[in-house]
Backbone bond lengths (Angstrom), bond angles and torsions (degrees), N, CA, C in turn:
res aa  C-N    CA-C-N  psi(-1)  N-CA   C-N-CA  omega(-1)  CA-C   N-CA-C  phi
1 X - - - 1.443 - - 1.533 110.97 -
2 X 1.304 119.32 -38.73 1.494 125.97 -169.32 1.800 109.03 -60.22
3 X 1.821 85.32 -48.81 1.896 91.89 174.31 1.477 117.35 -68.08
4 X 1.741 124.38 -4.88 0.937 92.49 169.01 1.474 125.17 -135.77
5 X 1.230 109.07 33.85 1.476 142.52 159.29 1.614 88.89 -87.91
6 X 1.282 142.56 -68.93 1.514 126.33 -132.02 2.034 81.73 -85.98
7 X 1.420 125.38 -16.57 1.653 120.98 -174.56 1.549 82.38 -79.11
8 X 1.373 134.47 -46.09 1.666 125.46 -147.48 2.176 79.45 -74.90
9 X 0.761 118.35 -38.41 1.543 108.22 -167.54 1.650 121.92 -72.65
10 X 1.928 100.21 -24.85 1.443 106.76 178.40 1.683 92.33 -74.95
11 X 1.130 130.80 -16.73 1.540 115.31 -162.52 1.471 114.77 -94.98
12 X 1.657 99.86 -33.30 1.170 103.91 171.77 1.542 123.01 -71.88
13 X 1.216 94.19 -27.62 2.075 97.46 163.64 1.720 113.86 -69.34
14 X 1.340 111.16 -35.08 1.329 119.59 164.37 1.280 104.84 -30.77
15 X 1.740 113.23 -80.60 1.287 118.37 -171.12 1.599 114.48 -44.77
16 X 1.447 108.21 -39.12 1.733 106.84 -162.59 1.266 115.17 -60.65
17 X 1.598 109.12 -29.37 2.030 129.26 -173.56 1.672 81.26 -59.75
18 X 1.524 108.72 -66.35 1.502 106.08 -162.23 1.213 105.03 -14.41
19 X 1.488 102.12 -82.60 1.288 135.22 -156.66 1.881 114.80 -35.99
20 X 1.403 99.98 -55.79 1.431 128.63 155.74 1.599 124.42 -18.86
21 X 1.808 88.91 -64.38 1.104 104.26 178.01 1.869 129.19 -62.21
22 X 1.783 106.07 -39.06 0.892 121.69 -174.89 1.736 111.39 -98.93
23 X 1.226 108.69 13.66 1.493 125.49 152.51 1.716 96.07 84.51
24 X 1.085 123.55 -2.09 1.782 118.02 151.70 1.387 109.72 -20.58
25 X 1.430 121.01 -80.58 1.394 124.15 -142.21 1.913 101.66 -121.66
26 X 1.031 124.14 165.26 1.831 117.56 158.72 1.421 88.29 -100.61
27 X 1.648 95.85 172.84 1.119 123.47 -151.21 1.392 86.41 -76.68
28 X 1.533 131.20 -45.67 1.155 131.65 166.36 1.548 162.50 -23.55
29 X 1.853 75.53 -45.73 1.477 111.90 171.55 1.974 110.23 -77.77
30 X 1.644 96.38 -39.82 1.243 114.18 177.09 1.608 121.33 -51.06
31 X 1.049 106.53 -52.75 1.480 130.79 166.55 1.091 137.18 -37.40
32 X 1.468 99.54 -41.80 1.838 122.15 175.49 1.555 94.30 -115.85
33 X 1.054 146.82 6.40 1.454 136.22 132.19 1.777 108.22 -63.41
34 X 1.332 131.90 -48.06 1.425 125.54 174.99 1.245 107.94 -74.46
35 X 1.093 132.13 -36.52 1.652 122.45 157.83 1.354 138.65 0.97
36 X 1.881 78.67 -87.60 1.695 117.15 163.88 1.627 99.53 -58.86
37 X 0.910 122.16 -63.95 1.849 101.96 -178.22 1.434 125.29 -53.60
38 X 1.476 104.29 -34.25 2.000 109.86 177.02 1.501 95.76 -71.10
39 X 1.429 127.56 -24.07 1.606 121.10 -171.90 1.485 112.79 -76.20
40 X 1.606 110.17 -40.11 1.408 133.73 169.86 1.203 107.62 -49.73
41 X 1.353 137.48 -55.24 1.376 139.37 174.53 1.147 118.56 -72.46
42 X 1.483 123.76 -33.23 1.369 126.31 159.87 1.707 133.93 -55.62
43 X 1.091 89.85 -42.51 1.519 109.88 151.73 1.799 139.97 -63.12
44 X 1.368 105.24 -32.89 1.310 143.64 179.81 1.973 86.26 -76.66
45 X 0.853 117.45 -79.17 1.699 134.47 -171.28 1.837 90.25 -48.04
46 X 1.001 108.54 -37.27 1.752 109.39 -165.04 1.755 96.38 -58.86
47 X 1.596 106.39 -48.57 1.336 110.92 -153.05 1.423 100.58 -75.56
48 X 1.255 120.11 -28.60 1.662 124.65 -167.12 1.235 95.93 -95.29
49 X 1.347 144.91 21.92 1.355 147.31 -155.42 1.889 122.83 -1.55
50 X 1.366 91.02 74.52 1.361 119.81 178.46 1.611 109.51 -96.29
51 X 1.013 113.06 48.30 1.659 99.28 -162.55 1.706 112.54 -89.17
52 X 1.402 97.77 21.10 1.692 99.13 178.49 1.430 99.82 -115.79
53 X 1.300 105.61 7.36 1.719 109.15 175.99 1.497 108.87 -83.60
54 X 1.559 98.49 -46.97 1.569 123.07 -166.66 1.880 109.29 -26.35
55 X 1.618 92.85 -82.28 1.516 101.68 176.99 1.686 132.75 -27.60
56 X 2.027 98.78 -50.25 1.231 90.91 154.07 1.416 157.32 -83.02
57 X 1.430 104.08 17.27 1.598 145.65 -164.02 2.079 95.64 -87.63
58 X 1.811 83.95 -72.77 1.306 108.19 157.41 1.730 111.62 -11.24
59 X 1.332 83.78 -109.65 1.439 118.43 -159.05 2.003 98.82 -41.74
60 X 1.006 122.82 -52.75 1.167 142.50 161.18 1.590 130.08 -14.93
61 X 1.822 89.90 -67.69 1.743 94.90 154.43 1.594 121.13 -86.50
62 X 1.318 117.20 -13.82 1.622 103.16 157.47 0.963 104.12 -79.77
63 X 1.543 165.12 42.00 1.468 144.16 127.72 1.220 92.64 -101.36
64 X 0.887 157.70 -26.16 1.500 161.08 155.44 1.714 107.59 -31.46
65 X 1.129 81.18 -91.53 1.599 93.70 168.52 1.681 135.18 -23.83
66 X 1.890 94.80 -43.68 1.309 112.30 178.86 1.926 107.93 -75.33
67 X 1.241 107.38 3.35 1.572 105.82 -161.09 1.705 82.03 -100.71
68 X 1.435 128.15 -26.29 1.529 115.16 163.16 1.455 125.65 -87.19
69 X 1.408 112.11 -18.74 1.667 123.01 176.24 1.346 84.36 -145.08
70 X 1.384 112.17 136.61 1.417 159.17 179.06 1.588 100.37 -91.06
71 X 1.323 139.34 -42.69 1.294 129.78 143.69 0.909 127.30 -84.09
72 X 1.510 144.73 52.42 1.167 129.33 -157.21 1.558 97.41 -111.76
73 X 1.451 104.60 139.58 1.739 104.29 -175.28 1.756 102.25 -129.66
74 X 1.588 111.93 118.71 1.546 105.80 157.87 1.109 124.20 -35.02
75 X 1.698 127.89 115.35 1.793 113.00 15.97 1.256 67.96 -135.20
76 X 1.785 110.94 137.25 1.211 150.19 -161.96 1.579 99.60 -100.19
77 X 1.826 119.94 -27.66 1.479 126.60 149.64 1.575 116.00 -13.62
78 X 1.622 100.21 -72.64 1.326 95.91 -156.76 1.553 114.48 -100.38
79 X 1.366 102.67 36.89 1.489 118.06 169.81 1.685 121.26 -125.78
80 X 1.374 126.02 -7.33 0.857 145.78 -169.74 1.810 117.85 -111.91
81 X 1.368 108.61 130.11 1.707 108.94 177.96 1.124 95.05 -87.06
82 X 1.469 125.19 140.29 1.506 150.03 172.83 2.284 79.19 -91.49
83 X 1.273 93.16 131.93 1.484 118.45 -177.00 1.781 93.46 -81.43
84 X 1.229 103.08 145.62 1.467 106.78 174.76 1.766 115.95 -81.62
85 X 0.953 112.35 -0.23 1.782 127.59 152.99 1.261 92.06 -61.10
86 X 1.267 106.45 -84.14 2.017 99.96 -160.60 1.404 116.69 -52.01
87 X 1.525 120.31 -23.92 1.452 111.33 -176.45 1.171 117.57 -78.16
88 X 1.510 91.66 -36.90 2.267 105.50 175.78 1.807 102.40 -67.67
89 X 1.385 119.55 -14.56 1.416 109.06 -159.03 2.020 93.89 -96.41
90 X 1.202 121.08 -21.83 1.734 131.14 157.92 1.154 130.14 -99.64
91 X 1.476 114.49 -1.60 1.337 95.89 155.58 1.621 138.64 -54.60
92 X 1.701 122.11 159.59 1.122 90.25 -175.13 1.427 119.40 -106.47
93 X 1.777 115.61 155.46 1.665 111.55 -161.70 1.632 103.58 -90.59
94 X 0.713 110.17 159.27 2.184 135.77 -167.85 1.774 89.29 -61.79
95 X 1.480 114.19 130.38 1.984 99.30 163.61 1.157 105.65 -88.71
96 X 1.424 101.03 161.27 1.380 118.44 176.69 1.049 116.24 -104.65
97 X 1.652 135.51 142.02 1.152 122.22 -177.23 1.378 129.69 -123.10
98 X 0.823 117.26 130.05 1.632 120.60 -151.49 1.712 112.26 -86.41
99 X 0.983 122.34 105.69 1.550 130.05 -173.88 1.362 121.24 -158.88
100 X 1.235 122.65 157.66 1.238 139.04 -162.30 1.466 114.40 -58.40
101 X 1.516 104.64 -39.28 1.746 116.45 169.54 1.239 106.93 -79.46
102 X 1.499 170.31 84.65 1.272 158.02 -119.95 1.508 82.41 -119.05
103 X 1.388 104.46 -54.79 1.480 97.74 -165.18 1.763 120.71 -63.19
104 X 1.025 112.87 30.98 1.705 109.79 -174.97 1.068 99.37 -123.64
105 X 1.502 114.78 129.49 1.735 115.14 179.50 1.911 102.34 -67.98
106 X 1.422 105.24 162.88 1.252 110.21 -177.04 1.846 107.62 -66.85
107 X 1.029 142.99 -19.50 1.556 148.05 171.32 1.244 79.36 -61.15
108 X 1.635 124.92 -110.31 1.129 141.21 178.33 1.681 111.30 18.89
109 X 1.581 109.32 -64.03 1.282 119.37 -177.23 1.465 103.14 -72.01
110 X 1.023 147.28 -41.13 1.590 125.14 -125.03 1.986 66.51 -120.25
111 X 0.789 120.57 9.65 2.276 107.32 -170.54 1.730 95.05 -98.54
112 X 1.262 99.81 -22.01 1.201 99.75 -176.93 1.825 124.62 -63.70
């Protein structure tokens, strides 16, 4: 299990360089996206009580990490401003609802 959580994490950093590379994400943003995934698995390992996995989970995505920042120190989360681009770019948008009356807001409809 350990080898293939710490392969699912080299790949998913794989993807993040992509991303990096082709100007998607900063290296920054990238970083605390693998974070949140080494935390996910860290957490994941908590519940199945794997806790001799953890460390090398750990240690794993901080050398990872360091291959996009050269200083990079666990957890780079709670040192870093999330840009108000990225927050406006996940927020979540209003649904729309598709019906025969278009023109009736969804309250409107469902009060009835």
């Amino acid at each position: 299990m350990r080898n293939d959580l710490l392969a699912a994490l080299l790949q998913f950093t794989q993807q993040q360089k992509n991303n990096v590379k082709k100007g998607f994400r900063t290296n920054e943003f990238a970083i605390i996206l693998i974070e949140t995934y080494a935390k996910s698995m860290i957490r994941g390992l908590h519940i199945i009580h794997r806790e001799a996995d953890i460390e090398a989970v750990k240690s794993e995505s901080e050398q990872l990490c360091r291959t996009l920042n050269a200083n990079y120190q666990w957890p780079l989360l709670r040192t870093v401003k999330i840009p108000p681009s990225v927050v406006r770019a996940v927020e979540l948008q209003p649904l729309k609802f598709h019906s025969e009356q278009s023109d009736i807001e969804p309250t409107e409809y469902y009060s009835k």
